[in-house]
C-alpha positions as CSV (number, residue, x, y, z in Angstrom):
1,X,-6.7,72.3,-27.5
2,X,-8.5,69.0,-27.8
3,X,-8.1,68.2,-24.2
4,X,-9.4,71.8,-23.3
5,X,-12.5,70.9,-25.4
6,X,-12.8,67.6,-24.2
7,X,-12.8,69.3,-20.2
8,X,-15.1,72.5,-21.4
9,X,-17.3,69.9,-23.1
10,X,-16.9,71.6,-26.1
11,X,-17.6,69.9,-29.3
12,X,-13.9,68.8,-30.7
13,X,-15.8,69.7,-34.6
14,X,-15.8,73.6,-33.2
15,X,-11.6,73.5,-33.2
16,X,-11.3,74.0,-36.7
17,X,-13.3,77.0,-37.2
18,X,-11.8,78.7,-34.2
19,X,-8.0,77.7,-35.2
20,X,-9.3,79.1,-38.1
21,X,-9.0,83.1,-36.9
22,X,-5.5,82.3,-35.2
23,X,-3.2,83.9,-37.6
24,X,0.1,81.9,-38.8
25,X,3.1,84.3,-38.5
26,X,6.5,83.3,-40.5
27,X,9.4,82.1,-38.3
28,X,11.8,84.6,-39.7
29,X,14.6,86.5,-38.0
30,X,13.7,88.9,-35.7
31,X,11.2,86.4,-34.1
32,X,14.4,84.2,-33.7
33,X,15.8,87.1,-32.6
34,X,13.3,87.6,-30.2
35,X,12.6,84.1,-29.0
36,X,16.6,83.3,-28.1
37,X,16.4,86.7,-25.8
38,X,12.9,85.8,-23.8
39,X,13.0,86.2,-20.4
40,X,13.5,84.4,-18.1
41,X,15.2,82.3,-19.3
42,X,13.0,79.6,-17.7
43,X,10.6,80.0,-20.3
44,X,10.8,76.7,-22.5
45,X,12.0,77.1,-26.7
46,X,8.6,76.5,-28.5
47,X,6.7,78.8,-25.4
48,X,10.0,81.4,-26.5
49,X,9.3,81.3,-30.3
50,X,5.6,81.6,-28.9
51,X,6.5,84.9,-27.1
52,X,8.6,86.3,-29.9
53,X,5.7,86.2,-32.2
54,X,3.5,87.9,-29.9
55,X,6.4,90.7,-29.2
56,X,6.9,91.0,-32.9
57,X,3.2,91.6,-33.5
58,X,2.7,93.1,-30.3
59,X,1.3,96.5,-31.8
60,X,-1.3,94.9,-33.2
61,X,-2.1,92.1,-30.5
62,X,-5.5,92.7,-28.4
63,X,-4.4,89.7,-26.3
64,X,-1.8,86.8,-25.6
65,X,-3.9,84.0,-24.5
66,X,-2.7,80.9,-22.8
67,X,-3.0,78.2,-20.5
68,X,0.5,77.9,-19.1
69,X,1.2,79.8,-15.7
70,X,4.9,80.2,-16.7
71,X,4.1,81.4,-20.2
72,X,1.5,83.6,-19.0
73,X,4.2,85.1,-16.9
74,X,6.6,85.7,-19.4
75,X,4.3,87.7,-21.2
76,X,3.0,89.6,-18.6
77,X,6.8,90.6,-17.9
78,X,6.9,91.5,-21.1
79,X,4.4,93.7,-21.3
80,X,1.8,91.9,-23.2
81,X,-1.9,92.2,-22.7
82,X,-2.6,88.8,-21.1
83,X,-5.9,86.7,-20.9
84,X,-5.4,82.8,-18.9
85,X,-8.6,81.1,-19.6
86,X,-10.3,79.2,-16.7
């Protein structure tokens, strides 16, 4: 995120009152679950747990946002609503 700042010349003192909307969602089992069964199985183990949050609170999610092509992929397989940010 600070590197994506630094590159948007955004102001790094603007990350903590937008990381401040991201809701924090427990690690508990059924994101487990759904992190060790993310496909393809390309997709890397903290971009999985990433993608099993999202599934588990997919019927509330507007948007899985991202910056990584392979992630972004995943979730689009998935089924998510995807946004890639330029």
């Amino acid at each position: 995120m600070r590197r994506r700042c630094r590159r948007a010349s955004v102001a790094v003192s603007r990350l903590p009152a937008f990381l401040d909307l991201i809701d924090l969602i427990p690690l508990d089992p059924p994101i487990r679950i759904l992190a060790q069964t993310a496909r393809p199985a390309t997709v890397r183990s903290l971009d999985a747990i990433h993608l099993g949050s999202a599934l588990h609170a997919s019927p509330a999610l507007t948007s899985f946002v991202t910056y990584d092509k392979r992630l972004l992929d995943a979730a689009t397989a998935a089924g998510l609503p995807t946004h890639a940010p330029a």
